[in-house]
C-alpha positions in Angstrom: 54.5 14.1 -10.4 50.8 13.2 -10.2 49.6 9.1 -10.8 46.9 8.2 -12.7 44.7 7.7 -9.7 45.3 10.9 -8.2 44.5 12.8 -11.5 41.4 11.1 -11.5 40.0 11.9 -7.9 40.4 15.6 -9.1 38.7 15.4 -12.1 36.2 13.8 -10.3 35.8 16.3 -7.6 35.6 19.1 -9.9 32.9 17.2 -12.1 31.1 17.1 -8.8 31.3 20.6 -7.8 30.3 22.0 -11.3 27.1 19.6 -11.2 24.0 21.7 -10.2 22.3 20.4 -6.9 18.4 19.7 -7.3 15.9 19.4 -4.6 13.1 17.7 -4.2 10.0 17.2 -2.5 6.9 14.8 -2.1 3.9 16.2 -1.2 2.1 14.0 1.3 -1.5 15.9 2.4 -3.9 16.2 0.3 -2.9 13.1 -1.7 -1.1 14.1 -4.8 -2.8 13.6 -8.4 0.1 11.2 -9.6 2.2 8.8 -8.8 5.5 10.1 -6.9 8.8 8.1 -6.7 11.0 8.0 -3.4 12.1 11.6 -4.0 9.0 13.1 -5.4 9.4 12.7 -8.8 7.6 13.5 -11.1 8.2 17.4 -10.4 10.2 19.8 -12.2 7.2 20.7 -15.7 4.8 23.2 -14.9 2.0 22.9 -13.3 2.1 19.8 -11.7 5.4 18.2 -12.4 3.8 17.1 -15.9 6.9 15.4 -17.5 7.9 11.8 -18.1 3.9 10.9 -18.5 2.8 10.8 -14.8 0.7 7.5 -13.9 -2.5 9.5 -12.2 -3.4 8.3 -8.5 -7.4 9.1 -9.4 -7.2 10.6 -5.7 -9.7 13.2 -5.0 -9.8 14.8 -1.5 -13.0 16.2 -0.4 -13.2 19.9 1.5 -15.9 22.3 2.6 -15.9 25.4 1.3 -13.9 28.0 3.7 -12.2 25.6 5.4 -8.4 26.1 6.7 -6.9 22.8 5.7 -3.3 21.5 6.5 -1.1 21.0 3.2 2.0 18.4 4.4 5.3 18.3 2.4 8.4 16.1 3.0 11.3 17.5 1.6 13.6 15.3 0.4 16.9 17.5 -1.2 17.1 20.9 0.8 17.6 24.2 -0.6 17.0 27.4 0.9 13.1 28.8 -0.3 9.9 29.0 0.6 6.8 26.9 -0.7 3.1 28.5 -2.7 -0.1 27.3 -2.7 -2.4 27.9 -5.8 -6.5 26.7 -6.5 -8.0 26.8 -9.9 -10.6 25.1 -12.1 -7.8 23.1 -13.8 -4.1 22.6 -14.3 -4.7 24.7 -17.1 -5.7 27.2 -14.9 -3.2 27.7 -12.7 -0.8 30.8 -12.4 2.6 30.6 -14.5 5.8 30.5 -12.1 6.6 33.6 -11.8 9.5 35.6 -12.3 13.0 35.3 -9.9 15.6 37.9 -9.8 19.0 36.6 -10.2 22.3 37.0 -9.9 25.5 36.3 -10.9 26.4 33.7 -9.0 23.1 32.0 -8.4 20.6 31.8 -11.4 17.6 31.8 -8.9 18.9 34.4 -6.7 15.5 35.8 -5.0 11.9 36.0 -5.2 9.2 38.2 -2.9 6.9 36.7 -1.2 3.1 38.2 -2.4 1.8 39.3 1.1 -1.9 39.8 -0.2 -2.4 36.7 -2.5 -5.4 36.4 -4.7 -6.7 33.7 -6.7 -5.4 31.8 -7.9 -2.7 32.1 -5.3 -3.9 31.3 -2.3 -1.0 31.3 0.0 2.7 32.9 -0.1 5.8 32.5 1.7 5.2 29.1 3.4 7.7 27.5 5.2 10.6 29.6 4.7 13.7 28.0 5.4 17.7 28.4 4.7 18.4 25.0 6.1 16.9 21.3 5.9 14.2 20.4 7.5 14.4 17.6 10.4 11.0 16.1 9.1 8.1 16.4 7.0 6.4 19.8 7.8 3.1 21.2 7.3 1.3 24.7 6.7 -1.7 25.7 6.8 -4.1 27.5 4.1 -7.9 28.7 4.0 -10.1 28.0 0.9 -12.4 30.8 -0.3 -15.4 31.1 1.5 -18.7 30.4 -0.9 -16.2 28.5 -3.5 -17.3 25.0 -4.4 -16.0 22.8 -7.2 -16.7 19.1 -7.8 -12.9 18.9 -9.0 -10.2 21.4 -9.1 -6.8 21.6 -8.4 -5.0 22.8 -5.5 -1.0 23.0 -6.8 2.0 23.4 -4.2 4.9 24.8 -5.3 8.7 25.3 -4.4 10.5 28.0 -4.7 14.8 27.2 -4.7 17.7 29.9 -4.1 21.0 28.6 -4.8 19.8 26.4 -7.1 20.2 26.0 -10.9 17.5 26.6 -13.3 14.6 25.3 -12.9 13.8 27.5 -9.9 10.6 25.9 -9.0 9.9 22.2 -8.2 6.0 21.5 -8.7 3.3 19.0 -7.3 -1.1 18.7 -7.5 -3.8 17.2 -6.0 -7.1 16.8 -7.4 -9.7 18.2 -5.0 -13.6 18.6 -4.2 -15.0 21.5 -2.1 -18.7 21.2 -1.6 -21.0 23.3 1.0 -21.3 20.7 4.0 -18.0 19.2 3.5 -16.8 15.5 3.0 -19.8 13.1 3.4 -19.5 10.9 7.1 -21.2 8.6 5.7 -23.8 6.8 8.0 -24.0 7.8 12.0 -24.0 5.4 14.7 -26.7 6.3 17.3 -24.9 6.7 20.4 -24.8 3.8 22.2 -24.9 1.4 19.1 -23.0 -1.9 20.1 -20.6 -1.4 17.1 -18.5 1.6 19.1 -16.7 -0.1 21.6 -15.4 3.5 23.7 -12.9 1.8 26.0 -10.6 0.9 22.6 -11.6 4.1 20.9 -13.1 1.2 17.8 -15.9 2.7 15.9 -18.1 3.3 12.9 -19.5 -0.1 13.3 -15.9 -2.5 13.5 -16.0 -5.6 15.1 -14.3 -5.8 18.7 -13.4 -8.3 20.4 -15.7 -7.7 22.8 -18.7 -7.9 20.6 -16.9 -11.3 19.1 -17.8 -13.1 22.9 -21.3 -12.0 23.0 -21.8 -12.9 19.2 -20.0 -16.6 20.5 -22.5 -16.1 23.6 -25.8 -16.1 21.7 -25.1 -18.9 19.3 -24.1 -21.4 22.2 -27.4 -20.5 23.9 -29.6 -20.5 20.3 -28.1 -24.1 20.0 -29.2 -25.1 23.7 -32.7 -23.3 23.2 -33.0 -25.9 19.8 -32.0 -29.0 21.7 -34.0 -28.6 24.8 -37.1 -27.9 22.1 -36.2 -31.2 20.4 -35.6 -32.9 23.8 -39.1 -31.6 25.0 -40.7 -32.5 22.1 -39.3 -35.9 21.4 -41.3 -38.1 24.1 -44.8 -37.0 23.1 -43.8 -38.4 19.8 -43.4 -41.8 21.6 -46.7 -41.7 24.1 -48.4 -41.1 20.4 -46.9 -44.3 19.0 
């Protein structure tokens, strides 16, 4: 006859092999329009893992139009799939999740892969996997030549099999494509004492190189003032 305890265990184990698995990713590059948690939550609402009132990041990344850009996920819960990659005006905007086959065991059984995306897809069939991945992993994707947009949203999307409903985990980030690109801001002339090339320091940082010769100067300014005042002192006396 059974005890207590042992009863227990295999209630437990069948609780936990009933319990649907759910994976999860964060989406690192470009930086995501709200705040994620450790396993990328906010994530499973359409379009851009809208529930449980996501705090906004107010991140916008800046692109030039036509650009092929890198698109960085870390996926934290595996599940065989693949990842998309939509652009549109607004979250609004973007495409619905579309429609998986099933089947009878597995309620997100299969999906094709759109081999001639157009917009608002951009990209298809990213990263397909059956297995985890080792690390965070990235893809690449090419924004429309001649599109610009002072702030639209660039949604990446996974797709789960052997999952349970929902098939499709969901994150955004607010972007910016303009003609010329992300603004530099201002250039150093080559040369300029604020790029110090054996460190690799630039855009006008302090080094400690240019600390000595800062130290430099002041100690001679100082001597300069007191061989002035020394020089000047015994005329003052002849006069008296």
């Amino acid at each position: 006859m059974m005890t207590r305890a042992e009863r227990l265990l295999i209630t437990l184990g069948c609780l936990g092999a009933a319990a649907p698995a759910y994976a999860h990713f964060k989406l690192v590059q470009p930086a995501a329009w709200a705040v994620q948690a450790s396993d990328g939550s906010p994530q499973k609402t359409a379009p851009c893992g809208n529930e449980s009132s996501p705090v906004p990041t107010n991140a916008v990344t800046e692109y030039r139009t036509g650009d092929t850009i890198t698109i960085q996920i870390d996926e934290r819960v595996a599940h065989p799939g693949h990842y998309r990659v939509s652009l549109a005006a607004d979250q609004a905007s973007l495409p619905k999740d579309p429609t998986v086959t099933p089947t009878s065991d597995d309620a997100c059984g299969s999906l094709p892969i759109v081999t001639n995306p157009t917009l608002p897809l951009l990209a298809d069939g990213l990263l397909v996997h059956t297995s985890a991945f080792s690390s965070p992993q990235t893809a690449q994707v090419t924004l429309p030549s001649g599109m610009t947009c002072d702030h639209c949203v660039l949604q990446v999307v996974e797709y789960m099999s052997s999952h349970g409903a929902p098939c499709f985990y969901h994150h955004c980030a607010n972007i910016k494509i303009t003609a010329n690109g992300p603004d530099a801001g201002p250039q150093i002339p080559s040369g300029d004492a604020g790029t110090n090339a054996a460190s690799g320091a630039g855009g006008g940082c302090s080094t400690g190189d240019e600390a000595s010769s800062g130290g430099a100067l002041l100690v001679l300014a100082v001597a300069a003032c007191m061989l002035r005042r020394y020089t000047k002192t015994p005329q003052r006396v002849r006069r008296a």
